[in-house]
C-alpha positions, -999 to +999 in steps of 0.1 A: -431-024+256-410-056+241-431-082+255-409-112+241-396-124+278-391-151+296-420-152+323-420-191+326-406-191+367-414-157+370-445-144+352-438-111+341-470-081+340-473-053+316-501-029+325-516+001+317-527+017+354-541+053+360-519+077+378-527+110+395-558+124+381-560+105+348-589+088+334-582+065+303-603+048+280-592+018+258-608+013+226-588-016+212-554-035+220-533-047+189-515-078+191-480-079+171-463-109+165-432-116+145-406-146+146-370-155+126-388-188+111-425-181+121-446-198+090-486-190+095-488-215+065-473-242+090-481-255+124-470-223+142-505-208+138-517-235+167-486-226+187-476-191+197-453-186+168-421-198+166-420-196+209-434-230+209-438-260+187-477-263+204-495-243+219-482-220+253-479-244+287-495-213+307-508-193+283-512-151+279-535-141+311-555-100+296-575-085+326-590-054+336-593-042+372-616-023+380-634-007+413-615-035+433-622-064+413-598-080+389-622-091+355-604-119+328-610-101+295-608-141+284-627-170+295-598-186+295-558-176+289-547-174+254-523-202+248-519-204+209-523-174+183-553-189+169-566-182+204-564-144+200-586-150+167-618-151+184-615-124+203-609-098+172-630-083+141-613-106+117-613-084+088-590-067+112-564-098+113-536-084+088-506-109+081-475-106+063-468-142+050-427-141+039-426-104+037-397-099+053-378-136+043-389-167+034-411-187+059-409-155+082-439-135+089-459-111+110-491-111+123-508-085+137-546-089+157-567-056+165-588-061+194-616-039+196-637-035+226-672-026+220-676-004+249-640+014+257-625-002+291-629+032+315-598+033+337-602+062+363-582+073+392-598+071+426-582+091+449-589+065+478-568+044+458-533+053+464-518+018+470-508+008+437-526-027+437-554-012+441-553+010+409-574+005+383-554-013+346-554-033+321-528-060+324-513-088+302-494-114+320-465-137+306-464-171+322-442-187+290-409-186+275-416-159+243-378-144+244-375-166+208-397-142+193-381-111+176-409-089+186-441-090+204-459-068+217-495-057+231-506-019+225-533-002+238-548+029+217-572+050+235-574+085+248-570+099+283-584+130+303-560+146+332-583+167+356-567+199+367 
């Protein structure tokens, strides 16, 4: 899913939630992020790209409900690329620095969870706020970005 919205009056959700009879695990979510005049050798690494100048107002909110309760995957929301750093193997950071033009470049962050996130559909759970996902919430202006987007790589089990 493009990600690169507009969510500052309206924050926008993207989630992953189980449907009928699915259980899903999620191993790791990759982060890609590329701008028209995004330079990672500039000050766009403490902003989110070439979105912002500085760093996000509201920031990137990554949860995971679960058996009711709604967990923050962060302590707190990720307002500046940097901020996806330290959450991330970073031997699994991979940037393109002007390989597709001068001063513009892609990043790309590979989140990997030590233990999967377990996303299982509870049949007592029909309402769909009650379902368990894994969400990523923008509260910020990205629609400057040329791409961004969040994608989850796991597996998933349909019972018969």
């Amino acid at each position: 899913m493009d990600m690169n919205v507009d969510g500052s009056s309206t924050a926008v959700v993207f989630q992953i939630p189980v449907e009928n009879n699915q259980r899903i695990w999620v191993h790791e979510l990759i982060f890609t992020i590329h701008s028209t005049a995004m330079d990672l050798s500039g000050a766009e690494a403490q902003g989110f790209g070439a979105a912002a100048a500085a760093a996000l107002t509201n920031g990137l909110n990554v949860q995971h409900r679960l058996g009711g309760s709604t967990y923050s995957l962060t302590p707190t929301k990720i307002t500046q690329m940097a901020g996806i750093y330290q959450y991330v193997d970073h031997d699994t950071v991979r940037n393109i620095v002007d390989g597709i033009a001068s001063g513009t470049d892609l990043l790309v962050f590979r989140w990997t969870f030590k233990t999967p996130l377990e996303l299982q559909y509870k049949a007592n759970k029909t309402a769909a706020d009650d379902r368990e996902r894994v969400t990523v919430t923008v509260a910020d202006d990205l629609s400057s970005l040329t791409y961004f987007r969040v994608t989850a790589v796991g597996y998933e089990t349909i019972a018969a």
